[in-house]
Structures are given as structure tokens and as C-alpha cells.
N, C-alpha and C positions, 0 to 999 in steps of 0.2 A: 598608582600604588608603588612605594619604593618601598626598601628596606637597608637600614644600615646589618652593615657585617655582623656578623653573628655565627657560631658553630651548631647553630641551626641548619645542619648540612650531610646530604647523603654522598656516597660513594658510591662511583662505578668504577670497574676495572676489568683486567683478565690477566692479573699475573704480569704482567708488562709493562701496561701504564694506567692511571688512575686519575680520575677526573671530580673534582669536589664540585657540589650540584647546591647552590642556594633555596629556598622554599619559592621562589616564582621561576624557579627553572633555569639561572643565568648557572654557568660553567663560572665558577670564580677562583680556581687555581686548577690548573693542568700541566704538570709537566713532560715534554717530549724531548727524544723518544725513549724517554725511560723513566722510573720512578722517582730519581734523584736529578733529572734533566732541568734544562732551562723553561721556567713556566712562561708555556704560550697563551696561557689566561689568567693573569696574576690580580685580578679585584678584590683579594682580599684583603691582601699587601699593599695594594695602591691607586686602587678606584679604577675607573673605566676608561683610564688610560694608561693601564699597565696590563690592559690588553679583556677583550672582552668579546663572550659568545652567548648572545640571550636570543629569546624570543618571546617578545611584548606581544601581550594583551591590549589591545586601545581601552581605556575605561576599566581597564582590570582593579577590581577591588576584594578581591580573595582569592585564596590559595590554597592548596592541601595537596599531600607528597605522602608516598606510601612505594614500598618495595615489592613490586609481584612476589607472591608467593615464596618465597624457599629459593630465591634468585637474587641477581646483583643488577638487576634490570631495576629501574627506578620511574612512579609515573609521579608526575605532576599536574594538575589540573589547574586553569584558572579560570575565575569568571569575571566576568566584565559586571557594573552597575547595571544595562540594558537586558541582563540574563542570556550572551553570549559566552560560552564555552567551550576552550579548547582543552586535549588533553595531548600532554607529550611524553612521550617512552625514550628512555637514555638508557645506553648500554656500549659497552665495550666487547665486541664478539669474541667468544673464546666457545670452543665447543672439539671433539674427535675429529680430526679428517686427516687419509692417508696413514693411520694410525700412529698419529701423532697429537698434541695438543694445537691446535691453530689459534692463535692471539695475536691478531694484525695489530700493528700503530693507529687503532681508529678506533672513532669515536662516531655511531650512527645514534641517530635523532626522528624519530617516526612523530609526526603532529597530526592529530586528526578535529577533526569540527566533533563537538559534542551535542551544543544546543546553539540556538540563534545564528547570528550574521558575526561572525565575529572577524575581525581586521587585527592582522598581526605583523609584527615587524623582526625582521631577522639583523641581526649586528654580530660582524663577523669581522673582529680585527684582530687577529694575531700579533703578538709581540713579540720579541727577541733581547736578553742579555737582562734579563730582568727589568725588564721594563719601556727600558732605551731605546732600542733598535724598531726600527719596524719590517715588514717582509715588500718586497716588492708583487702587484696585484699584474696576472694576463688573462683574459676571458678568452673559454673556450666556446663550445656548442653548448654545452650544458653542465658546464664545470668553470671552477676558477682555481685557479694556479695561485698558490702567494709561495713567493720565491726567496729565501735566504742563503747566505753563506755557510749554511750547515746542513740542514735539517727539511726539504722544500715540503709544503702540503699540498693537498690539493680537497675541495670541496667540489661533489657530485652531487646534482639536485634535481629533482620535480620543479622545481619552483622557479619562476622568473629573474631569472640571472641579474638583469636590469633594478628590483627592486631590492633585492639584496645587497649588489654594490652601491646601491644610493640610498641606501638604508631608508626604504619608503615603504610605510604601511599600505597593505593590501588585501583583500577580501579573501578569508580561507574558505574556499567551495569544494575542497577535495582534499583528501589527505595530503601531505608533504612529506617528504623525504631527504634526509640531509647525510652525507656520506663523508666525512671529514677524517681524512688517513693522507700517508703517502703519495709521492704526485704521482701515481699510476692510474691506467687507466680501466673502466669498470667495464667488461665484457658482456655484459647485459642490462637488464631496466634495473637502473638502484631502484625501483620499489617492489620488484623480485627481488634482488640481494637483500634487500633492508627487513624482508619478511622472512625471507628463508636465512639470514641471519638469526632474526629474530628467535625464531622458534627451535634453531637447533642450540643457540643461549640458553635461552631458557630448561632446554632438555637435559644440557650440559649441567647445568648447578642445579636441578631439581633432581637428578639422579645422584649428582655429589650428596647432596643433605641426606638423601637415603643411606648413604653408606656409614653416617655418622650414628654411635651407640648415645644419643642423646640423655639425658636422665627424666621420669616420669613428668614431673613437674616445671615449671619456665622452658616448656620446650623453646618456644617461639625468641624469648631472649639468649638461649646457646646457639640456635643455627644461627640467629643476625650475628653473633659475636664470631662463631665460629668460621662465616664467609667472610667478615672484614676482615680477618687473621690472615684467611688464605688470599686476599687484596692486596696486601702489606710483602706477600712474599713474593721474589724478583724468578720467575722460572729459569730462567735462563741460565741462572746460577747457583741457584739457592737459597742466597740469599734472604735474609728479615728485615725489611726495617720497623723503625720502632713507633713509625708513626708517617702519614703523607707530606706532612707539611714544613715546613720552618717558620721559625719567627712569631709564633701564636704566642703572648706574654705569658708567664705563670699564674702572674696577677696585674691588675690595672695598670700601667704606668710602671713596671717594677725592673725594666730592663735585662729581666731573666728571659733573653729571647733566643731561641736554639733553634737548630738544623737538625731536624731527629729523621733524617731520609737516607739514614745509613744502618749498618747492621750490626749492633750494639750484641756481644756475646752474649750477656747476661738476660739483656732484653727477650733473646731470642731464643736460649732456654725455657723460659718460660713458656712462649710462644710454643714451642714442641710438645712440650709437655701437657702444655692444656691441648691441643691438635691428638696426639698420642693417646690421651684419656677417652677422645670421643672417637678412634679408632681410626682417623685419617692422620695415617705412619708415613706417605707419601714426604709429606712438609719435612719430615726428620730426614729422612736418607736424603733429598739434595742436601740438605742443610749442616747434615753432615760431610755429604762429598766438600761442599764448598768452604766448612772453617778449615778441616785435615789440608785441603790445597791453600789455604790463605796461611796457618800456620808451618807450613812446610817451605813456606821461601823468606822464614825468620832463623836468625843461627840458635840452632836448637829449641826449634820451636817455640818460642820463648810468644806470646802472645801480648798482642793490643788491647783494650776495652773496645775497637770499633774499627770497621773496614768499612770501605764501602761496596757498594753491592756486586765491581766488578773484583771483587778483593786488592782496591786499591788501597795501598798503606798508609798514604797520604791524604788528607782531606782540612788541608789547610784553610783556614776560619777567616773571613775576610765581612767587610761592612758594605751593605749596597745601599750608600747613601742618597740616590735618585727615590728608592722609594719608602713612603712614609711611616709604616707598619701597617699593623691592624689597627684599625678606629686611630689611625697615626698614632701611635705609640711603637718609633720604633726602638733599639734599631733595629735593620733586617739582615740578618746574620745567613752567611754561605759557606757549609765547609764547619767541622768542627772540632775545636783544638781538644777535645777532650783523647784524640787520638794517641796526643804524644805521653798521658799520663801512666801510672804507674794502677793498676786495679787488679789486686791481686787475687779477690771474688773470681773472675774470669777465665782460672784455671781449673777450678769447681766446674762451672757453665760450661764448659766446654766437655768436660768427664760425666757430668749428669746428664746433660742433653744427647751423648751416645749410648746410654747404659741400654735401654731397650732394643737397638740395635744386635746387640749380641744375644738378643734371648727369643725375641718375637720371630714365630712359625711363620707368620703370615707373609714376612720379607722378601721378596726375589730374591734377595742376597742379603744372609744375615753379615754382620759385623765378624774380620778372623782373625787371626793372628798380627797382617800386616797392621789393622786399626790399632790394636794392642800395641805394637810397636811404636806408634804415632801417640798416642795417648800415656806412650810410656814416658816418653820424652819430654812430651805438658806436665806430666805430673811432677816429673824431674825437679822445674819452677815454683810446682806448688811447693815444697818440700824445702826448695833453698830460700821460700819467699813467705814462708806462714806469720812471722814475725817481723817483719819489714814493715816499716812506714810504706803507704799508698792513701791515694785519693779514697779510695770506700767508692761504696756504692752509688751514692748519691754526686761523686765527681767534685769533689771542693776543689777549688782553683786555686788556693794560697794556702791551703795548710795540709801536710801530712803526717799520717800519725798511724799505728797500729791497729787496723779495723776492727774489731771482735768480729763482724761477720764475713768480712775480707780473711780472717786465721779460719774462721768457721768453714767455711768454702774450700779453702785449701785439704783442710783435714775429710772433707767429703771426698777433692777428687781422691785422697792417699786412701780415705779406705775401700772408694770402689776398686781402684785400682788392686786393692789385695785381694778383693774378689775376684775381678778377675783374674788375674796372677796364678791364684789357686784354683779357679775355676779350669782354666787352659793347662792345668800341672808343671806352668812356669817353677824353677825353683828357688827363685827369688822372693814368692807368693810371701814366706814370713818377713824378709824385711822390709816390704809395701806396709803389713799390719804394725813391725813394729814401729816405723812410721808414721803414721795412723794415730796408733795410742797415745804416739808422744806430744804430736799438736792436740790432739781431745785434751790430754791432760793440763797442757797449758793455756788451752781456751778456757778450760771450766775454773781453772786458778786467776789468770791475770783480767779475765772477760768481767770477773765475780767482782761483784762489790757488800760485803757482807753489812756494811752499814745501810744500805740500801736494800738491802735481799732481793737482790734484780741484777741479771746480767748488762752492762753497759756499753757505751756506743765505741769505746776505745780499749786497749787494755790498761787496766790500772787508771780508768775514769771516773766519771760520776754522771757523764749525757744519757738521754733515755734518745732510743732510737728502733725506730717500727721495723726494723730487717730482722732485729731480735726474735719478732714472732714464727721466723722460718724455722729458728733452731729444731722444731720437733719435725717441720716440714724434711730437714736434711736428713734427717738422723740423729742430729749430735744428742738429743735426750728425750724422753716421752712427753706429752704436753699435760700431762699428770703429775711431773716432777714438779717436787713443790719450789725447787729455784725455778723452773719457767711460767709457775705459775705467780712466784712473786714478780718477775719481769712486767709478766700481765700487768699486775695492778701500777706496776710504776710505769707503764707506757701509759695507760686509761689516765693516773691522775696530770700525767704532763703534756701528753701530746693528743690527747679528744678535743676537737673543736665544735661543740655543739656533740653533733652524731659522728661525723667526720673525724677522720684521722691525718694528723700533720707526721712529716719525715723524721725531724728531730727537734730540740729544743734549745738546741746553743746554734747562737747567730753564725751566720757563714760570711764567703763574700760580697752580698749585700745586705747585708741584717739578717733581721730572724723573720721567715716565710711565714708569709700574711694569708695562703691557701691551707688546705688539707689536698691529700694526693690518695687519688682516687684509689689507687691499687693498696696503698696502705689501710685502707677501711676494709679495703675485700679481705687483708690478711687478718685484720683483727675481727671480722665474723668468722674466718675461717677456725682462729683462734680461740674464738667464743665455743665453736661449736666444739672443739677439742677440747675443752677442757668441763664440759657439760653442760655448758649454758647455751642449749639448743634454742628454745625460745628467745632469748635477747638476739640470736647471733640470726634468725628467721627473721624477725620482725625488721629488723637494721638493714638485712639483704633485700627485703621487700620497698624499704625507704632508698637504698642504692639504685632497685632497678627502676625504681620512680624520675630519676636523676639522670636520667636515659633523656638524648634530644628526642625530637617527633617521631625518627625513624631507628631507636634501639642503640644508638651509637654514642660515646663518651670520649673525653678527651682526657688530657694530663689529669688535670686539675680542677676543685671546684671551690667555691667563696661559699666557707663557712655561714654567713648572715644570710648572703640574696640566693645561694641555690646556683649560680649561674658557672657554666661550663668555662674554665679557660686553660692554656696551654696546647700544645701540639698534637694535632686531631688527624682521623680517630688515634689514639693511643691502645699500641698491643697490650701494653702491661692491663689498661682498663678492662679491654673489653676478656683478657684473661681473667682478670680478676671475676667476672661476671661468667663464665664455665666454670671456674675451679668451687665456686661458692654454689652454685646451681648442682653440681653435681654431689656435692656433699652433704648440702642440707636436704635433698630432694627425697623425697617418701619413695622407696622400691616398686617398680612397675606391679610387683606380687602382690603388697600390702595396699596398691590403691585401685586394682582394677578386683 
């Protein structure tokens, strides 16, 4: 049984590093030792020698993959033609110890016999430099060593060392255990560590999901959304990224191939705030600590569209022409230039994804004066920057132009800022507002196209553009007002593809997107449901969470015609889109129990 690549794929992680899991169990991108690292298991990018960790079935002829319960634990099962079955448990341990969070560099593998005689085969070849490099192999007693110039691993096992490195199929009579972390060494039976790992994993994210105010209805589709989110965030820092992977195409062949394994401001707004909604405020405070310190070594705070997770400035965009792509379509893109652009949405992002900080009891430490003074300084930008050409939202590479939702964003952060201003008896509180009023008032003039009766994607345009649907989300008008609700109809006649929703309508730099972009369908149910069309915007979210792969998880993008998932997986913006819509459309715990 083979299968070609597909985003037919689960996630494991713990905050650290993160491991994409195919439907017969093979690891087909893993990057170490960090979320943004070099992949030691790149099959997805460039087949099964761009590095490769499975475990064959002889005779295997099906499959089926399911996430334990309310965990980031992932089982796989497969069966042989003969009716031999194994089943295997992945997981990345992350759980309380020493009262702290513990998330090693490892990735444990528990296989057990289910039914029959089944014979299986272990392929364990790490790769290095994207592809290229390979590790050098030393056999221990019950371990192997594979040794690099960077990063060394080491693999602890139950299993016969021998058939492992000669990659020979052999008779599974007992469970197996597979230990894959740092070259250290394990101080007792990895099949006690691999259990007792196990179960305090498991305890670990099953008491996390408790803590989440979930909504009555799709519980099961907000907690899978809601642990991939916290998958995507880097602990250490605080970091968001905006997705695991690089280089997943938008559409077939269309060379829209990106590095989304960095922490997109705007992205990660989002990300907070759907996390904040279901009550785990955790994600906000590092994520907060970590932009205030990444903005603070800019002159005058002055902000990027994107850092990377250790808040490095730089993430220079380069081609890794050894490997092929996905389904070879590449190229395969490292590093990416959208850093050096001009995004001026990203001073908003930055002032909404703190606002709860200043208000929420539940904080160890709310948000005080000093945040204020750092946020004063952001807003500074927005205020000399509302009316400035920039890239937008969507990051056009050759053209810039006056956003309407880039001037929209700016005017959000100047009027949180007047809140707090006069919240803290600042006395400068009125000229934050009167700043405030005077980008509102120019959004709602030059944004406006009265020939259209729809706000537009530029000022003083005529593009229809899905970021529009935020305007009630920010503040800047109610989604009753009848200009957002003319918007409405001229996003629906231009940019609906089938049910699905596309970004914009005037070609970019490579023509005009031949996908719909998932998170832009969640905004236009959300949009539905605000402006009264509660059933349309129910039934649509119900055809969304349909559009879910095997295990509840979505990527960029999807093909209006076939249904089929493509772009860079899983995607925060998706799987946000899939809480923000659940919670709003969802019948109150009162009215359904």
C-alpha cells in the first residue's frame, strides 16, 4: 500500500517541535530542533530521500488515524490483507514537571500487535540541509547515535537494533518502543519512559481542553482547532507561526510557494484572540512578551509584517533547488522576503492582540503603564502611516497602494490607544481620539466607492476585497450599516467561488488566484451571521467543517471544483476561522440543554 503526498495529515507537537504524520503513519516533515529548523523528515517536499521515518506493514492494505481523545497524541492503525494488525501511538511529550512545562526534542513511537502475525519494518534515515546532507550512523547497546555538525539524535529501542539499521522486516510479538530525541542517554526501560511519558501527555492536554469555555455546539471541531493553535506556538518565546510547513503550493503548479514557519503579526492576532475567546489567555501573554521585545530593538518601534520565532529580523527567502516540491511542484522556498515589506494592518495587530491584557482578572500580571508606553510608540507608526502605500494584507510583491484595511487597522490601533490613554488618566487621552476620528473619517470617504455602494480594496478603487468583512469585526462600523452591508453584496457577487470565498479580484503577481482561501469563507459566514442571515451562514459553516481532512484539520487553501485542501498546513488563520464561527453561530449552553 503506498500513497502519494497529500495534506491528509496529523500533527504532533509540544510547543517545541512538531512532526506531520501521513495516514499509514510515515513522519513526512519534521523539523529540528525547532519549529522553523532544518527538516529531518522532508517526504513531503522530496520523497523518501529527503529523509524518512515509517513503519511498514508487510501486506498492509488499510489504514485509519484518529487523535486520542482531547490530546495531540495521534493512533494509527494498519492492517495487512492476511488480517494482521498493528497499531501505533505518536506523540511529542509535553506534560508539568519540576513546575515547569517539560517538552524535550523528541518524538516517542509506542507499536503494539493488534490482531494476526504481523511483520513490520522500521526506516529511520535522517537527513540534514534540506535534504542533502545525511547524518553519520554509531550503534550502541540498545540505541543508535546518527551524528551531524549541528543538531546529533539519538534513537532508544525495544527492538532489534540490527533489523532496524538494515531496514529488514521482522515478526511483531511484543509491543515496541521507539525513543527518538537528543543524543542522551535514557536512565531506565524506554518502555517505562515511553508509558509513563505517555500517560502524563495525555493528562497534560486533557486537563488543558478542560480549561477551554468551549461553545455548546461543534465542541469536538474547537478543541482539534484549538490544540493545533497551541501546536503552532514556539514556548520558548512566544512566538505564532502561521502554519508548520513551507512550500505547500496555493494551487496546482501555481508557484505560490511560501515559508509560513514564522510569526506573521497579523496572523497571530488572530490566533490570540480566537485562544482568548475560549479562555486560554496563556498564548496572549508570551505572545505579548515576545512582539513588545521584538519591537523594541526597531528605532522607534517601528514594526515588520513577520519575525521569526527567535525575533529574528531577518529571514532572508532563498530556493532549495535539490528538492522537488510537493507532488514536484516546486519551488521550495526557505526564508521569507515578505519581511522586508511595508504592512501597515500590523500596527492594529499588534494594539488588538494586547487589549485584553489590560483588562483581564484572571492574569498573573495584567498589562501597566510600561505596555502603554511600548504601544504608545506602535501607535506613533500607525498614525504617521494610515495613508501610506503598503503591501496590505494579502503581501502583493510588485505593487503598493493605500490599503483600505491596512488605513482600517491603523485607525483601530489610534482608537484603542485613546482608550487606554483615558483609561490610565493619561492626558494626552484626547489627542489619541482626535486621531482616531481623523483616519475613521478618511477610511469611510476615500475606502467608499459610492458607484459601487461597497467599501473597496484601495482608497479611491473599485477591487472587491474579503478583509472588508472585518470592518464591523474592528469597530470601524456595525455590520447593520447599510455601506457594510452593501460591501457584503459586492464581495458575494465577485469573489464566491461556488460556496467558497477568494481574497480578491484584480490579478496580482502571478495572475488572478485560481483557489478560495479558507479563512476568507469563515469571515463571510461570520458576516452572514451579523448581518441576520443566520441560516445561510449555519448551513455554509456546516459545509466548511465538512472540508476538514480525516483528523479535523485544514490548510491555506482549497479548489473551489474538487474540494481538495492545498497550501501551507495546518493553517492558524483556518483553523481560527473554525472557533471564531463555532462560537458565534453555536446555540447557548442554556437554550440547548
Amino acid at each position: 500500500m503506498n500513497a502519494d503526498p497529500s495534506l491528509d495529515l496529523a500533527v504532533i507537537g509540544n510547543c517545541s517541535i512538531a512532526s506531520l504524520i501521513d495516514r499509514l503513519g510515515r513522519h513526512v516533515f519534521t523539523c529540528l530542533p525547532r519549529l522553523d529548523g532544518d527538516p529531518v523528515f522532508c517526504r513531503l517536499l522530496g520523497g523518501e530521500a529527503a529523509g524518512e521515518y515509517s513503519l511498514e506493514l508487510a501486506g498492509c492494505v488499510r489504514s485509519t488515524q484518529q487523535y486520542l481523545r482531547n490530546t495531540a497524541i495521534v493512533e494509527t492503525r494498519l492492517e495487512a490483507a492476511d488480517g494482521a494488525a498493528v497499531r501505533i501511538l505518536d506523540f511529542c511529550p509535553r506534560f508539568r514537571q519540576f513546575e515547569r512545562n517539560f517538552r524535550p526534542t523528541m518524538i516517542v513511537r509506542i507499536v503494539e500487535r493488534v490482531a494476526g502475525r504481523p511483520r513490520v519494518r522500521v526506516r529511520l534515515q535522517p537527513r540534514l540541509h534540506y535534504g542533502t546532507g545525511g547524518y553519520t550512523v554509531r550503534r550502541g547497546s540498545h540505541h543508535a547515535r546518527y551524528i551531524a555538525d549541528a543538531f546529533d539524535l539519538r534513537l532508544t529501542t525495544s527492538a532489534s537494533l540490527d533489523y532496524i539499521l538494515e531496514e529488514r522486516f521482522f515478526p511483531l510479538e511484543h509491543s515496541l518502543t521507539l525513543v527518538l530525541g537528543p543524543d542522551e542517554s535514557i536512565a531506565e526501560s524506554v518502555e517505562r519512559l515511553a508509558a509513563r511519558f505517555l500517560d502524563s501527555t495525555a493528562e497534560y492536554w486533557r486537563d488543558w481542553v478542560r480549561t477551554l469555555a468551549v461553545p455548546f455546539e461543534w465542541q469536538e471541531a474547537v478543541i482539534r482547532a484549538a490544540i493545533t493553535l497551541k501546536l503552532c506556538s514556539y514556548e520558548d518565546t512566544g512566538a505564532i507561526v502561521a502554519a508548520l510547513t513551507t512550500s505547500i503550493p496555493e494551487a496546482p503548479a501555481s508557484a505560490r510557494n511560501w515559508d509560513y514557519r514564522y510569526c506573521w503579526l497579523r496572523d497571530s492576532l488572530f490566533t490570540v484572540k480566537a485562544l482568548n475567546r475560549l479562555g486560554a489567555t496563556r498564548t496572549m501573554e508570551s505572545y505579548l512578551r515576545f512582539i513588545i521585545n521584538a519591537a523594541a530593538g526597531a528605532e522607534g518601534y517601528a514594526l515588520q509584517p513577520l519575525y521569526g520565532i527567535s525575533g529574528e529580523t531577518q529571514v532572508e527567502e532563498r530556493e532549495i533547488a535539490t528538492l522537488p516540491g510537493y507532488r514536484g511542484m516546486g519551488p521550495v522556498r526557505v526564508g521569507n522576503a515578505a519581511w522586508r515589506q511595508s504592512q501597515n494592518d500590523a500596527y492594529g495587530a499588534v494594539v488588538l492582540s494586547s487589549m485584553q491584557a489590560f483588562f483581564d482578572e484572571r492574569l498573573r500580571q495584567k498589562a501597566g503603564i510600561d505596555t502603554l508606553r511600548s504601544l504608545t510608540a506602535i501607535g506613533e507608526h500607525a498614525w504617521a502611516l494610515h495613508d501610506q502605500p503598503d503591501a496590505g494584507i494579502w503581501e502583493f510583491r510588485t505593487r503598493n497602494e493605500v490599503h483600505t484595511f491596512s488605513a482600517a487597522m491603523c485607525w483601530a490601533a489610534l482608537d484603542r490607544l485613546a482608550h487606554l490613554h483615558a483609561h490610565f488618566g493619561e492626558a494626552d487621552a484626547q489627542t489619541w481620539r482626535t486621531r482616531a476620528d481623523t483616519v475613521r473619517a478618511r477610511v469611510l470617504e476615500r475606502g467608499w466607492n459610492a458607484k459601487l455602494d461597497s467599501f473597496v480594496d484601495v482608497f479611491d478603487g473599485d477591487g472587491a476585497d474579503a478583509s472588508l468583512l472585518l470592518l464591523p469585526e474592528i469597530g470601524l462600523l456595525p455590520a447593520t450599516d447599510p455601506r457594510f452591508l452593501g460591501t457584503l453584496r459586492l464581495i458575494e457577487q465577485r469573489l464566491k467561488r461556488g460556496e467558497f470565498l477568494a481574497r480578491y479580484d484584480r490579478a496580482d503577481d502571478f495572475g488572478a488566484p485560481k483557489v478560495a482561501f479558507n479563512l476568507c469563507t469563515f469571515w463571510y459566514i461570520n458576516a452572514l451571521a451579523a448581518a441576520g442571515r443566520q441560516d445561510e451562514a449555519r448551513e455554509l459553516f456546516v459545509s466548511m467543517l465538512a472540508r476538514c481532512n480525516h483528523v479535523g484539520l485544514l490548510s491555506e487553501d482549497i479548489d473551489p471544483a474538487s474540494g481538495e485542501l492545498w497550501g501551507n498546513f495546518p493553517q492558524t488563520y483556518s483553523m481560527v476561522g473554525i472557533i471564531n464561527s463555532a462560537m458565534r453561530l453555536s446555540q447557548p449552553w442554556e437554550s440547548a440543554l
